[in-house]
C-alpha positions in Angstrom: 127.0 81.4 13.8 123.3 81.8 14.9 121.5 85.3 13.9 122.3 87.3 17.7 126.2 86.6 17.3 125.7 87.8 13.4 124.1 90.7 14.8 126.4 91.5 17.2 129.8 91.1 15.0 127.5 93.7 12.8 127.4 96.0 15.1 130.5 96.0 16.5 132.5 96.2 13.3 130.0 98.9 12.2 131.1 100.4 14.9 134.6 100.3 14.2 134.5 101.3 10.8 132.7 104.5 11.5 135.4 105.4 13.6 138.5 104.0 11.7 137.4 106.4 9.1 137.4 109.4 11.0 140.4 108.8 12.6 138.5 109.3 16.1 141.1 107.4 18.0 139.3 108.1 21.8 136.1 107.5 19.6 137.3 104.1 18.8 138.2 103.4 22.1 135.0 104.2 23.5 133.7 101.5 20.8 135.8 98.6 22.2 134.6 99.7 26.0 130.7 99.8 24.6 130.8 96.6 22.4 132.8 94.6 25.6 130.2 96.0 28.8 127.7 94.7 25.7 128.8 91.8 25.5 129.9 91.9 21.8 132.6 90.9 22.6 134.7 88.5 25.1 136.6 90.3 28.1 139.8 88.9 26.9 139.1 90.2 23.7 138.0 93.5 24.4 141.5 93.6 26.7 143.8 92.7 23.3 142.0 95.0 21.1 142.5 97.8 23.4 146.0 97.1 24.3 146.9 96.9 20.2 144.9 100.3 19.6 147.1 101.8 22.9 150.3 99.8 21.7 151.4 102.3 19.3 151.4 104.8 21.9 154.2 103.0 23.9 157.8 103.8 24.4 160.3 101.8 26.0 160.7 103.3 29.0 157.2 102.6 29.6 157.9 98.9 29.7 161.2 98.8 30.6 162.5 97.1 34.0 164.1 100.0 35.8 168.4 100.1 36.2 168.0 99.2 40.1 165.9 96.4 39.1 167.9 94.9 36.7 169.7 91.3 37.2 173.3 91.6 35.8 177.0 90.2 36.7 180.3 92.2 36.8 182.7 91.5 33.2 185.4 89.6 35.6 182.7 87.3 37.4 183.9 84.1 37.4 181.7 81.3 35.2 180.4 79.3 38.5 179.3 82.1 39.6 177.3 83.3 36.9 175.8 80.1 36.5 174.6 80.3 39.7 172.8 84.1 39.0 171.6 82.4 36.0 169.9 80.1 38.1 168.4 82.4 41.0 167.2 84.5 39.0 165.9 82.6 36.4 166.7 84.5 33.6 168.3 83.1 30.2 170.3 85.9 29.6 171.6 88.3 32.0 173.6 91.4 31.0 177.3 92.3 31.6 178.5 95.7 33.1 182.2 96.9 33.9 182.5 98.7 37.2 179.0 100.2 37.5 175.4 99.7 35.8 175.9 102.5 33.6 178.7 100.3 31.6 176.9 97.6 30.1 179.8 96.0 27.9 177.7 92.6 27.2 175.3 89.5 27.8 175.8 86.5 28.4 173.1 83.7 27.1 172.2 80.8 29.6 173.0 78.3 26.5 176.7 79.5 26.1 177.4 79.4 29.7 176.0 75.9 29.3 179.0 74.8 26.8 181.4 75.4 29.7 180.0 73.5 33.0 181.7 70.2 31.8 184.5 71.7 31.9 186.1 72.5 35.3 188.9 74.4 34.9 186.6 76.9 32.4 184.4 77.4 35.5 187.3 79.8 36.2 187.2 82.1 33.8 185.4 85.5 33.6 182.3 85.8 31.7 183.4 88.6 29.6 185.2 85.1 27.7 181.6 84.3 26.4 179.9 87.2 26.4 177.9 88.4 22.9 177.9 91.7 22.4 174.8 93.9 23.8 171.9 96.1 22.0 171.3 99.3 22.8 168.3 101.7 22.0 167.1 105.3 23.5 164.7 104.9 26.0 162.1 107.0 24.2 162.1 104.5 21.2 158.8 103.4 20.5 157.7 100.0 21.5 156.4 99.3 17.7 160.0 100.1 16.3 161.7 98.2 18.9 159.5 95.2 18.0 160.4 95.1 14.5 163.8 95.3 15.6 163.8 92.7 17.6 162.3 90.6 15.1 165.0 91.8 12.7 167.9 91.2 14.8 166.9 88.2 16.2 167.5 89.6 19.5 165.3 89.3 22.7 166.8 91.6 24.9 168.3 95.4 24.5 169.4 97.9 27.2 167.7 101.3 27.2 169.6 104.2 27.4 168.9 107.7 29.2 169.4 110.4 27.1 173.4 111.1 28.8 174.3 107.5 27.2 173.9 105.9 31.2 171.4 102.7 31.8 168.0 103.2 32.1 166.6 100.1 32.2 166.0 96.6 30.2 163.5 95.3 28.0 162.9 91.8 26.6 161.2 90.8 24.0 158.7 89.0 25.8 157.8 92.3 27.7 157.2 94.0 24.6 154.3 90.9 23.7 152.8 91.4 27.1 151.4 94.3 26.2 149.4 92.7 24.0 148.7 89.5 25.2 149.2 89.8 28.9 151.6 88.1 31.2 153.1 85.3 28.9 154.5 82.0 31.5 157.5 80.5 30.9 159.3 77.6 31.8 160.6 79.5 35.0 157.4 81.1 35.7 155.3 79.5 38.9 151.8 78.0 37.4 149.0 80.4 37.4 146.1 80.2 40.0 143.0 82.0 38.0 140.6 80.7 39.8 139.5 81.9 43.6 140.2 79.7 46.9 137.6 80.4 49.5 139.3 80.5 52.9 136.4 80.7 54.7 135.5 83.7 57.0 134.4 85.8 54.2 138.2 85.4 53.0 139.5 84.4 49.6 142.8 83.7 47.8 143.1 84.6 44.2 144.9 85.2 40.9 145.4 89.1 40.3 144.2 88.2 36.5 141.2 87.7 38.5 138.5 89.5 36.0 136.7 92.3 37.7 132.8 90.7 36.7 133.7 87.6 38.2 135.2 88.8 41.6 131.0 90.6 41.7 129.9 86.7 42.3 131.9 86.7 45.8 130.7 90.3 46.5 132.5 93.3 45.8 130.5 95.0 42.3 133.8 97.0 40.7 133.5 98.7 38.0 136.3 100.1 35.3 136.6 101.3 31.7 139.9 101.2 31.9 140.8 98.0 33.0 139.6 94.1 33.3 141.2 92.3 36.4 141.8 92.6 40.2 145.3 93.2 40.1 145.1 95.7 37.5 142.5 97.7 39.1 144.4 98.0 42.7 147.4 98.9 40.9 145.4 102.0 38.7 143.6 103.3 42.3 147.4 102.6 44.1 149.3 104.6 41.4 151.6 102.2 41.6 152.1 98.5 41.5 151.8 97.3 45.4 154.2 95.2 47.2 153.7 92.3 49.1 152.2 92.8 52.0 150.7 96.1 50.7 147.1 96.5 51.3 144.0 98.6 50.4 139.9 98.7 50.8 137.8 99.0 48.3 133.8 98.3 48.5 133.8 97.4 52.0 136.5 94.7 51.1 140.1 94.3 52.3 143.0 93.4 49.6 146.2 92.2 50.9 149.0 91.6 48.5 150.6 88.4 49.0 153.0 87.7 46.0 154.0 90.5 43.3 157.1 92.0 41.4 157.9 95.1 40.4 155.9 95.2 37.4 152.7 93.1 38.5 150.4 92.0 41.2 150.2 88.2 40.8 148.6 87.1 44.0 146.1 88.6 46.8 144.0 88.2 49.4 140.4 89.4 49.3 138.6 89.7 52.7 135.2 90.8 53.7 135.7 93.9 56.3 133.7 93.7 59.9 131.8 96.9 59.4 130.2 95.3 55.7 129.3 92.5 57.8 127.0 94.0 60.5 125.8 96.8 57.9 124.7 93.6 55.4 123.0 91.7 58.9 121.0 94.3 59.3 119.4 94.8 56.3 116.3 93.2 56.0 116.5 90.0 54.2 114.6 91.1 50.7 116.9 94.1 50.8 120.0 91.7 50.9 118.8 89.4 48.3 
């Protein structure tokens, strides 16, 4: 490590240790932000550290895939069918209700539903026949608890609760990770695009993980303390997470959603508005420079 890194991991940590020992938590988190826009530290890194300090802070419902927005099957569903939710949806384990959402009475794991497909005349039979039985926690637990129960368990999936015993939502474990780490791919997960496609035309294509300082190299300069990437930022100045075909200007740019779900942007559109073009002509050329 050559003398400017040693510096800077001295600072930084100085930094840190001030603050861990007042207990100034905001304090702290000013520290991360200064030491990042300082280049102390990576942007990646910067993001994890701030997501861990803000982790403790989380409850489920805060992560949670809402009740209307849940993938599930009815108890008396028959196996071939399931099989075939299994597979739309992509999920490995999907849970179980009888009559409405509010009566989750199971889930059924991918793996067991695979045990019966060689066998026709099981194909039949209702998935409450293989279902496990479900876990359930308060929508108001915090995400740190629910992680060590998870681990505990061995269980990567529960079904929050609303506080009249109806169903809230559903959280995995993997959503419980991605607040720390960030989207996390799996196997049914389309590959990532991070870098950005010019389209010509002042027009681009791009990942919404996208980091802000890099998007300043194509153009728009945006700035933000309180997050790092494209589709982050359009979803803070939105107040909510768009939807596809959803779109918003920002710095004389266009943003068009063009792939999303209901908890993240994924893919957008980025294209330079008429207006920035004639005002940017008509600058003099060592004002544009």
């Amino acid at each position: 490590m050559d003398s400017g890194s040693s510096g800077h991991s001295t600072s930084l940590w100085g930094r840190l240790g001030h603050f861990f020992g007042h207990e100034q938590e905001e304090s702290l988190e000013r520290a991360i932000i200064d030491a990042r826009a300082d280049g102390e530290v990576e942007p990646e890194q910067g993001a994890m550290m701030l997501a861990i300090l803000r982790f403790k802070d989380l409850q489920v419902q805060d992560t949670m895939t809402p009740r209307a927005d849940i993938d599930c099957v009815e108890d008396d569903t028959p196996l071939s069918e399931v099989a075939q939710t299994v597979i739309s949806s992509g999920h490995s384990r999907l849970p179980v209700y009888r009559d409405n959402r509010d009566n989750i009475v199971g889930v059924v794991h991918a793996k067991d539903l695979l045990k019966c497909l060689g066998n026709t005349s099981a194909l039949q039979d209702p998935v409450s026949t293989i279902m496990r039985e479900a876990f359930f926690v308060p929508e108001t637990k915090s995400i740190p608890t629910l992680l060590q129960e998870f681990r505990l368990r061995k269980q990567h999936i529960a079904i929050a609760l609303d506080e009249y015993g109806g169903t809230s939502g559903l959280i995995t474990f993997e959503d419980v990770l991605e607040e720390i780490f960030g989207d996390i791919e799996d196997e049914h997960d389309k590959p990532a695009k991070d870098t950005i496609t010019d389209l010509g035309n002042n027009s681009y294509e791009m990942s919404a993980r996208v980091y802000l300082e890099d998007l300043a190299e194509f153009g728009p300069k945006i700035e933000s303390e309180d997050v790092d990437t494209i589709g982050g930022f359009l979803s803070m100045e939105a107040g909510h997470v768009p939807s596809v075909g959803e779109s918003m200007t920002v710095e004389g740019w266009t943003f068009t959603i063009l792939d999303a779900d209901k908890k993240h942007v994924k893919l957008l559109r980025m294209t330079r508005n008429a207006e920035s073009d004639k005002d940017h002509s008509d600058k003099p050329a060592e004002e544009r420079q």
